[in-house]
N, C-alpha and C positions, 0 to 999 in steps of 0.2 A: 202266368198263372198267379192269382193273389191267391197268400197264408192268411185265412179267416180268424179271428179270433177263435169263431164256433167252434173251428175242429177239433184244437186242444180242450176249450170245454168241454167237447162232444164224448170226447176220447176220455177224457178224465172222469166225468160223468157214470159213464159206463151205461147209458140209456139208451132204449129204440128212437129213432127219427122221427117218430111217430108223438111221442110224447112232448107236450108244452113245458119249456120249461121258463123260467124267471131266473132274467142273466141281468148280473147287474155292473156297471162298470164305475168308478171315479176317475175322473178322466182330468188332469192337467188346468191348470188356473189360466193359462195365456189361451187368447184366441186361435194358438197354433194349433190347439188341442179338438177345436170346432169339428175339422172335418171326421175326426179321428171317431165324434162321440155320432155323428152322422152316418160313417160308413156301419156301426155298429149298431145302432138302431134298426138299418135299413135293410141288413142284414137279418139281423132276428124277426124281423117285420114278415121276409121273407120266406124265412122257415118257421112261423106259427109261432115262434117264441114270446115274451113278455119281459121288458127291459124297464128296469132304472136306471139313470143316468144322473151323476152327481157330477158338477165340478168345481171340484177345490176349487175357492180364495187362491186369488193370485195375491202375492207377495206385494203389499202397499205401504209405504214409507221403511222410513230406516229400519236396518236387520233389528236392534233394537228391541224395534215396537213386534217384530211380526215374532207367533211364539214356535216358530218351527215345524217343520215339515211331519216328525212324528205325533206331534200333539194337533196336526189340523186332521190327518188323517185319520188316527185312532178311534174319535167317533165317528166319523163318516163312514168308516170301515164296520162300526156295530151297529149301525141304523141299517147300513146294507144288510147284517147277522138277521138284528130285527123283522128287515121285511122279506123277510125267508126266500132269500135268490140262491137258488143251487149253483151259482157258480159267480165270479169277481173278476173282472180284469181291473188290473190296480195300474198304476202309474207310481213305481215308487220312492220309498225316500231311501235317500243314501244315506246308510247306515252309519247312525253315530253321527254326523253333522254336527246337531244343533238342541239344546233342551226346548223345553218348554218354559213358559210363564211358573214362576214357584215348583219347579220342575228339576232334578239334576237330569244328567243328560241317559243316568243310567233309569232311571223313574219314566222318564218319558219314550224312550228306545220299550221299554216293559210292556209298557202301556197299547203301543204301535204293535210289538206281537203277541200280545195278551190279544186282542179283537185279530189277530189275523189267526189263532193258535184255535179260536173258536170255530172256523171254520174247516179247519185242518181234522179235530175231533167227530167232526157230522160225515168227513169223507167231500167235503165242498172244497173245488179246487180255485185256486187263485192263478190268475194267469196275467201274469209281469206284462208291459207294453212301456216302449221308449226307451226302459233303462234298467239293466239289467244286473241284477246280484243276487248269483248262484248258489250263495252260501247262505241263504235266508231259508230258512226249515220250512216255513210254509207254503214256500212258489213251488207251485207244480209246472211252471212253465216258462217260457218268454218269448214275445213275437215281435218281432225290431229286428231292428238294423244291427248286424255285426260292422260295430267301426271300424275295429285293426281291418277288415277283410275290406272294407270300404275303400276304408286310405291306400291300400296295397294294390286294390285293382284302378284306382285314380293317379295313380304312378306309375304303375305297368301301362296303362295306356299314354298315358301324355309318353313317356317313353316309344311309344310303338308310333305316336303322331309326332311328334319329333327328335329321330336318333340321335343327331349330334348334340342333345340334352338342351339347359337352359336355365333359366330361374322364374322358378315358380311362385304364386302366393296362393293361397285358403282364404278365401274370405267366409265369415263367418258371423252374420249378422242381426243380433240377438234384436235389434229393434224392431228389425223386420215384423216382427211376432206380434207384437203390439198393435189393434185398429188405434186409429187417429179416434 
């Protein structure tokens, strides 16, 4: 059984089934994010909904140049406000990171939940996907993968496929992500 994005909207919401509503997501800068902004389209498609789909700027030349995860987000996160989506799956930034451009880092952190704090006030819920931080006042949710429970059942079984143990490695391949 797949965990829908919908339901935690649905749920959060507090609306009949009945009613259309405008779900909007920003969805992750790498290509890895493609299917992610597809299965949620196709989804809403399917229950009469009405979708925007943004996706962040992927990260291009040196840290440097790029101005940080809270300042790419912050407006993309108020154009969503703007175009009045009852609901947001965000993909988000990990707190504290990184500033902006003529930014400190506490001005641009502000900034990121000043547009998410908008939403929080109308009763519009935000629903976390990929990455998860529980302590951010405005996520009403999160749908992803729990890693500790991941790694733990990826050990428990190599365990259980071979008992007299071993050496193991993780690979783990960020280029992957990337189309040619």
């Amino acid at each position: 059984m797949k965990i829908s994005f919908f339901l935690p909207l649905l749920l959060a919401l507090k609306v009949p089934e009945a009613d259309m509503l405008r779900l909007g997501m920003i969805n992750g800068g790498s290509d890895f994010f493609i299917p992610i902004a597809d299965g949620f389209v196709k989804k809403a498609d399917l229950l009469g909904h009405e979708t925007i789909v943004v996706r962040a700027p992927d990260k291009t030349g040196p840290d440097d140049d790029f101005c940080g995860c809270q300042c790419v987000l912050a407006p993309l996160i108020e154009e969503m406000f703007e175009a009045g989506v009852d609901g947001l799956a965000l993909r988000p930034c990990e707190n504290g990171k990184k500033n902006g451009p003529n930014m400190t880092l506490e001005e641009s952190m502000e900034a990121y939940y000043a547009a998410q704090r908008k939403f929080a006030e109308q009763g519009k819920p935000i629903i976390f996907f990929d990455q998860d931080y529980p302590d951010n006042p405005y996520r009403t949710a999160y749908v992803g993968t729990d890693d500790t429970f991941l790694g733990e059942t990826m050990a428990r079984t190599l365990r259980q496929l071979v008992p007299q143990g071993g050496t193991y490695g993780i690979l783990g391949a960020k280029f992957a992500r990337v189309s040619p």
